[in-house]
C-alpha positions as CSV (number, residue, x, y, z in Angstrom):
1,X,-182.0,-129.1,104.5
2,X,-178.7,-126.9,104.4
3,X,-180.0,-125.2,101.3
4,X,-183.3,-124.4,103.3
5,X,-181.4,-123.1,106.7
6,X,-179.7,-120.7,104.0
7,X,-182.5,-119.2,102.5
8,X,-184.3,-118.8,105.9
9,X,-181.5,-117.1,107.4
10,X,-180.9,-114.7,104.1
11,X,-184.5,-113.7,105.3
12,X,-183.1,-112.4,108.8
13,X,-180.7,-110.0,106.7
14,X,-177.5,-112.8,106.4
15,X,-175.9,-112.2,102.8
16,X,-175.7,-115.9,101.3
17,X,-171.6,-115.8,102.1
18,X,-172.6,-114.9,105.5
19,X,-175.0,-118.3,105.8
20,X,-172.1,-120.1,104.4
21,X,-169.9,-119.5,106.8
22,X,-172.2,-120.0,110.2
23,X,-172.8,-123.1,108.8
24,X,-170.1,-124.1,108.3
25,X,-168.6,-123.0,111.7
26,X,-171.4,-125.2,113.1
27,X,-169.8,-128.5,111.1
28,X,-166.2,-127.4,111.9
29,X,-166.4,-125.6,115.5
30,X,-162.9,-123.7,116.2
31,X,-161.4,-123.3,112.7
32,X,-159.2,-120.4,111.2
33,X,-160.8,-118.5,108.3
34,X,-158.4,-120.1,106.2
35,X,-159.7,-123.5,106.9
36,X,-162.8,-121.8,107.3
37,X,-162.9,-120.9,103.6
38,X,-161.5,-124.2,102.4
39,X,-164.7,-126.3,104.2
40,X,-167.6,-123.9,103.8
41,X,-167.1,-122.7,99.9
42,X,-166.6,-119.1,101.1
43,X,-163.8,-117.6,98.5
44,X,-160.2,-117.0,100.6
45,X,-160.7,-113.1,98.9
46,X,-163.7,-112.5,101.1
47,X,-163.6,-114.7,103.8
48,X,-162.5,-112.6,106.4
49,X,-164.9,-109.7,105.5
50,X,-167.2,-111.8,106.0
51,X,-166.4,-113.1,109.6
52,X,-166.3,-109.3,110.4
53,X,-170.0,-109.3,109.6
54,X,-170.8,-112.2,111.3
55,X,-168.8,-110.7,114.5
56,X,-170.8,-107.4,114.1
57,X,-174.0,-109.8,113.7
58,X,-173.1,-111.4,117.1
59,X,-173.2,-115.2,115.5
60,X,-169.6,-116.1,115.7
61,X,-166.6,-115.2,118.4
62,X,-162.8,-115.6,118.2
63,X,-161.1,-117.4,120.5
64,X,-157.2,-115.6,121.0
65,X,-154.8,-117.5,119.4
66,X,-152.4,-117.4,116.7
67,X,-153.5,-117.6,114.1
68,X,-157.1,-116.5,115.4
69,X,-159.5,-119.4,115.4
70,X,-163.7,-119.1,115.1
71,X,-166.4,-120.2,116.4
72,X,-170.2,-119.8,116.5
73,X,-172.6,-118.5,118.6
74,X,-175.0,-121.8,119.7
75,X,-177.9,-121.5,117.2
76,X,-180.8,-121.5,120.1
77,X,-179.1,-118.5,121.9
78,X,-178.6,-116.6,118.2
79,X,-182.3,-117.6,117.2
80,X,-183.5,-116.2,120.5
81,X,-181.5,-112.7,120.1
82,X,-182.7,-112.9,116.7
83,X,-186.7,-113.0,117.6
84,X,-185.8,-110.8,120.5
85,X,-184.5,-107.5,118.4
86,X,-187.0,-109.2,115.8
87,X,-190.1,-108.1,117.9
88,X,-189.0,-104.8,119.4
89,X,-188.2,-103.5,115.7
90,X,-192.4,-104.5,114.6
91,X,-193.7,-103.2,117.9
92,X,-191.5,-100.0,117.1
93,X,-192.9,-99.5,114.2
94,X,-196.5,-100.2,115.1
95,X,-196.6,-97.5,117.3
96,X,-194.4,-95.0,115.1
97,X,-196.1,-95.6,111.7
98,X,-199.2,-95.0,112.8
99,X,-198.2,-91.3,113.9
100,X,-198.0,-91.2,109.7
101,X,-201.8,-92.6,108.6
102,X,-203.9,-89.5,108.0
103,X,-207.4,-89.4,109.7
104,X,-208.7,-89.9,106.8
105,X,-209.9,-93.3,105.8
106,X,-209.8,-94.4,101.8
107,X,-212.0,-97.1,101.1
108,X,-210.1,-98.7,98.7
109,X,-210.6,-102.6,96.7
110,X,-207.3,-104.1,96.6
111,X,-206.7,-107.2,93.8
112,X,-204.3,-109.9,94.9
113,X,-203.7,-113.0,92.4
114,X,-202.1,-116.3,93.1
115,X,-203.5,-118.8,95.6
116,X,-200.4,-118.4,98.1
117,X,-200.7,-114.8,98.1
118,X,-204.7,-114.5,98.9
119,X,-204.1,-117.3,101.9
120,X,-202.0,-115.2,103.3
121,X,-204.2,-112.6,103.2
122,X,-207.0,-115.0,104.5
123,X,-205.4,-116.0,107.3
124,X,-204.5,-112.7,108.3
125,X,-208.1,-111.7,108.5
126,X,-209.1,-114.6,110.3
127,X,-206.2,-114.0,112.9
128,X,-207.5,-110.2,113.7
129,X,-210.8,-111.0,113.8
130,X,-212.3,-110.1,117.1
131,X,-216.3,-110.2,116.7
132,X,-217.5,-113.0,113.8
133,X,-216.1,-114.5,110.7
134,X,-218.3,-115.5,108.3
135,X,-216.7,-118.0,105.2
136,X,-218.0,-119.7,102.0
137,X,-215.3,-122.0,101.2
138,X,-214.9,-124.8,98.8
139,X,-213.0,-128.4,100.8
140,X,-209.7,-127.8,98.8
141,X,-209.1,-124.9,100.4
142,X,-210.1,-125.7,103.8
143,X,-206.6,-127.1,104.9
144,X,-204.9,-124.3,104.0
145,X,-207.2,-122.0,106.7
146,X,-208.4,-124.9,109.1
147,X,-205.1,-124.2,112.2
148,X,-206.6,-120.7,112.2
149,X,-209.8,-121.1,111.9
150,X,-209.6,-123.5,114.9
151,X,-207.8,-121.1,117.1
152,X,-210.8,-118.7,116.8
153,X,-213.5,-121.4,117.6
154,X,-215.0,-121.0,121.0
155,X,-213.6,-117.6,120.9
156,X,-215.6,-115.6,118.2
157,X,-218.7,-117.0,116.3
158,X,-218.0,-118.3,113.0
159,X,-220.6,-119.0,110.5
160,X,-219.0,-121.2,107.4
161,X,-221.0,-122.6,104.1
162,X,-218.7,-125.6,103.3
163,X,-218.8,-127.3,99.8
164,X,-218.0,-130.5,99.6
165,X,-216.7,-133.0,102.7
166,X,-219.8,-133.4,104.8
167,X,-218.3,-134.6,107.9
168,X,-215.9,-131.4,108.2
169,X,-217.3,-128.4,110.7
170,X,-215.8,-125.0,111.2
171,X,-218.3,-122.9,113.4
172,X,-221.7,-123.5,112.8
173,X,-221.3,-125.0,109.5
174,X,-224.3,-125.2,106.6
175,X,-223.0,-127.7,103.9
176,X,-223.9,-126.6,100.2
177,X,-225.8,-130.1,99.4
178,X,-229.3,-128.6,97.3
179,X,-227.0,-128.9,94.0
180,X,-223.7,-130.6,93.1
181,X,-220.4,-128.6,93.3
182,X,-219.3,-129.3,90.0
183,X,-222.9,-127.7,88.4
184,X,-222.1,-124.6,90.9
185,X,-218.5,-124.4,89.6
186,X,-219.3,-124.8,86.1
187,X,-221.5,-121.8,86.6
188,X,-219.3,-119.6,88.1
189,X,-216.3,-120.6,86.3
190,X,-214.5,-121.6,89.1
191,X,-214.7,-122.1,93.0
192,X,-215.7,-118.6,94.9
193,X,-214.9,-118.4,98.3
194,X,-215.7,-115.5,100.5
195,X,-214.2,-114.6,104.1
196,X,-215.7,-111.1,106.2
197,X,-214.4,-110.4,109.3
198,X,-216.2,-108.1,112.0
199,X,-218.5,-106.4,110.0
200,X,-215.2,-104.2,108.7
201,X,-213.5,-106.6,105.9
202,X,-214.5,-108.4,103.5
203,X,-212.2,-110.9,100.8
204,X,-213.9,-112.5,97.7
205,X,-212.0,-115.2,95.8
206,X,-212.2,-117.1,92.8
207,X,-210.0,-120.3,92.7
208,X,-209.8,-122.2,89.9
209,X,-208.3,-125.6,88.2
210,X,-206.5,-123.5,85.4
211,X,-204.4,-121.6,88.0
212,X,-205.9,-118.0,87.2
213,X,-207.1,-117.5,91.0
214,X,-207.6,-113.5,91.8
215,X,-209.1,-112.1,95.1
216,X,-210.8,-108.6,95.6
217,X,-210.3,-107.0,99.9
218,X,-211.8,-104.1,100.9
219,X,-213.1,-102.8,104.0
220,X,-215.7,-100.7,101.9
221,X,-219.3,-100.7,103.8
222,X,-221.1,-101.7,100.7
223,X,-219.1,-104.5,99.9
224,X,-218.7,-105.9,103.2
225,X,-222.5,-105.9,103.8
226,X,-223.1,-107.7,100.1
227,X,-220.5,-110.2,101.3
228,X,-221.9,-111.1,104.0
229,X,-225.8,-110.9,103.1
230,X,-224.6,-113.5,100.2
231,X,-223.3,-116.0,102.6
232,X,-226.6,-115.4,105.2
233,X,-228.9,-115.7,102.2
234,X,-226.7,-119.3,101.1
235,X,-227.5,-120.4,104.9
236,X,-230.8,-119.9,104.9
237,X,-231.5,-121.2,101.7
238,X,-229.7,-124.5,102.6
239,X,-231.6,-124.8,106.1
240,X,-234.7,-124.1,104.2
241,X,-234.2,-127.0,102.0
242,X,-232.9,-129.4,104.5
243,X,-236.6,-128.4,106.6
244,X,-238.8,-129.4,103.9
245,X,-237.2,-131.4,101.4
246,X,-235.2,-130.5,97.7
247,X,-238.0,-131.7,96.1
248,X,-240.3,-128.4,96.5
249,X,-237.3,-126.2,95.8
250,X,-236.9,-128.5,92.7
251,X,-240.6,-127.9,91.5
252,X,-240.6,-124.1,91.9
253,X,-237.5,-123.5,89.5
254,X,-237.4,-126.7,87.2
255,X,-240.9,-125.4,85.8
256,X,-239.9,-121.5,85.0
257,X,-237.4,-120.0,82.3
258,X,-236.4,-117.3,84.0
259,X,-235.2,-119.5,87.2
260,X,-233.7,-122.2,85.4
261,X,-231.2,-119.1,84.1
262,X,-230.8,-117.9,88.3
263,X,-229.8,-121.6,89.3
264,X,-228.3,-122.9,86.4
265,X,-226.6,-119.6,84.5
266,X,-227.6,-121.0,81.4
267,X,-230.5,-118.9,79.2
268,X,-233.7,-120.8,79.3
269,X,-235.6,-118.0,77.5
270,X,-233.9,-118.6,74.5
């Protein structure tokens, strides 16, 4: 847990010396740096260079005495300045960096790889979204998405092609029953999920069980709309077999070369 606290507070700009120390104030309330150093691992050499920084930081005081003895600043009241000087820096520069974007707009695809890093950038579509989201998603994933997702229900429409775990909903929700995930998989190598947001965004994803997930974004118009036809036309073909039965669907491909290719990815011509 200590280890942790360290690593989030490096993240708030303390130098690992720094985390040390407030930590170790917070064990040992009212110590000298000399103590200070013995208890929290901080070398002797550096010690009190380091309870400069924390004074300048505002996370420790001295209380007068001789020799001067330390003491921290309660976490809740250093956590709250913290957030505090936190949120004025991002709202300055939201309104300063935008004096910088050129009227110009560059439709540009941007690759992301690793499944951490294109969650992220899924969840900070769904969080902007302000008119529709529209998702093809495979049940693994889901968890990863669901908090945000849930936020926006009732708020915006969302419009979700789930595969897998028939009693999960998000939005209006079409689950991908007409053929088994693992023969969709199999065909496209992997698990593709797709997220568009607004009309304005769109993120295509492959996931996979090797670990070589990559994601496309791009608020391109041409992309967007193909993103988001592919997940209407996935809708409607699920409602139109769920209306009159898998069986006719089954008849018009099973008995054609050139379908059984489309649906299955594998070359009946040959």
């Amino acid at each position: 847990m200590e280890e942790k606290a360290m690593i989030e507070l490096q993240k708030h700009g303390f130098s690992k010396y720094e985390c040390k120390a407030y930590i170790g104030l917070l064990k040992s309330p009212a110590v000298t740096g000399y103590e200070l150093s013995k208890r929290s691992g901080v070398p002797r050499s550096m010690i009190y260079e380091v309870l400069g920084k924390l004074l300048d930081k505002g996370a420790i005081q001295t209380v007068p005495s001789d020799p001067i003895v330390y003491k921290p600043v309660e976490p809740k009241q250093l956590l709250s300045r913290l957030k505090e000087e936190m949120n004025t820096s991002l709202e300055w520069l939201e309104s300063s960096l935008t004096q910088f974007e050129s009227d110009q707009k560059v439709d540009v695809v941007t690759r992301i790889v690793h499944y951490e890093h294109i969650v992220q950038e899924m969840l900070s579509m769904i969080r902007i979204a302000k008119k529709e989201i529209w998702l093809s998603i495979w049940s693994p994933a889901v968890k990863d998405i669901e908090k945000a997702i849930r936020e926006k229900e009732g708020a915006i429409p969302i419009f979700t092609v789930l595969f897998g775990d028939e009693a999960m909903t998000l939005g209006h929700t079409y689950h991908h029953n007409y053929m088994a995930p693992d023969i969709v998989s199999k065909r496209m190598g992997g698990y593709l999920t797709i997220l568009v947001r607004d009309e304005e965004e769109a993120l295509i994803a492959k996931f996979s069980d090797r670990g070589s997930e990559w994601a496309v974004k791009s608020t391109d118009p041409a992309l967007v709309l193909i993103a988001t036809e592919y997940i209407r036309h996935d809708i409607m073909v699920e409602e139109l077999i769920n209306a009159h039965g898998p069986e006719k669907l089954d008849a018009l491909w099973k008995g054609r070369e050139d379908l059984i290719q489309v649906m299955t990815g594998k070359n009946g011509l040959t």
